[in-house]
C-alpha positions as CSV (number, residue, x, y, z in Angstrom):
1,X,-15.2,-48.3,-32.5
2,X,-19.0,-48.2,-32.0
3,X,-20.3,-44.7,-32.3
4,X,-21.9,-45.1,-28.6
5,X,-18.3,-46.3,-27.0
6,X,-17.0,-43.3,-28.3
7,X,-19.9,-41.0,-27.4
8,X,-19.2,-42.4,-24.0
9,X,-15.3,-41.8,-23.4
10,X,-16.0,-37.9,-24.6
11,X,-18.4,-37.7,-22.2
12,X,-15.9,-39.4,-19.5
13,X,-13.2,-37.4,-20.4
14,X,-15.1,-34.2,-21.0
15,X,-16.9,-35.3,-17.2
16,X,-13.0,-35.9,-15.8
17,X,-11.9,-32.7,-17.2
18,X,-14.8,-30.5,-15.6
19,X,-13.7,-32.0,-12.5
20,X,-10.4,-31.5,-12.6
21,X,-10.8,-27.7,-13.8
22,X,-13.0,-27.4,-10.1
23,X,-10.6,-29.1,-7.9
24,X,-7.9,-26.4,-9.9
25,X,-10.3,-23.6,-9.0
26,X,-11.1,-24.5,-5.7
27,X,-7.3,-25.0,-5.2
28,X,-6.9,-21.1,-6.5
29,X,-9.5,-19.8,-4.3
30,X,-7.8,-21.4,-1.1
31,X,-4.4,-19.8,-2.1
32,X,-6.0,-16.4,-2.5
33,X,-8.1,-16.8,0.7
34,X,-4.7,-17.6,2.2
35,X,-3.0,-14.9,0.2
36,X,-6.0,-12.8,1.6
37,X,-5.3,-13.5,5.1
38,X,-1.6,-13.3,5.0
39,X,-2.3,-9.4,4.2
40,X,-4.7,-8.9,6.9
41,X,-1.9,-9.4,9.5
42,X,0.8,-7.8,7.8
43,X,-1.6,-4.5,7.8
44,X,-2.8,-5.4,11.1
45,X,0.8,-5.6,12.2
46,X,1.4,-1.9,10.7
47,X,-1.6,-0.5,12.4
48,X,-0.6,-1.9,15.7
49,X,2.8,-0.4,15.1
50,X,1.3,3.1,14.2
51,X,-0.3,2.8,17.5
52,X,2.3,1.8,19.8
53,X,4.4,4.5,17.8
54,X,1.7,7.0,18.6
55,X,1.7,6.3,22.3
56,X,5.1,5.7,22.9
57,X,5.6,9.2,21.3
């Protein structure tokens, strides 16, 4: 194989690969910003417990 072909197809596959590691990232951060909000209710959800428990009290 020409030494340009193959310059070529590393610098396709190292291209595809860089792409593939952002979609994987990007992928990661939308599960932790989902993660992130799943916590904010459940600790919302306690503080408006504590509250009602406060008042009912």
């Amino acid at each position: 194989m020409p030494k340009m072909i193959i310059e070529h197809q590393l610098i396709s596959s190292k291209c595809a690969l860089n792409l593939s590691l952002k979609g994987h990232e990007t992928e990661e951060n939308a599960v932790a910003e989902l993660e992130f909000q799943r916590q904010m209710r459940i600790n919302q959800f306690y503080e408006t417990k504590k509250q009602a428990v406060l008042v009912c009290n």
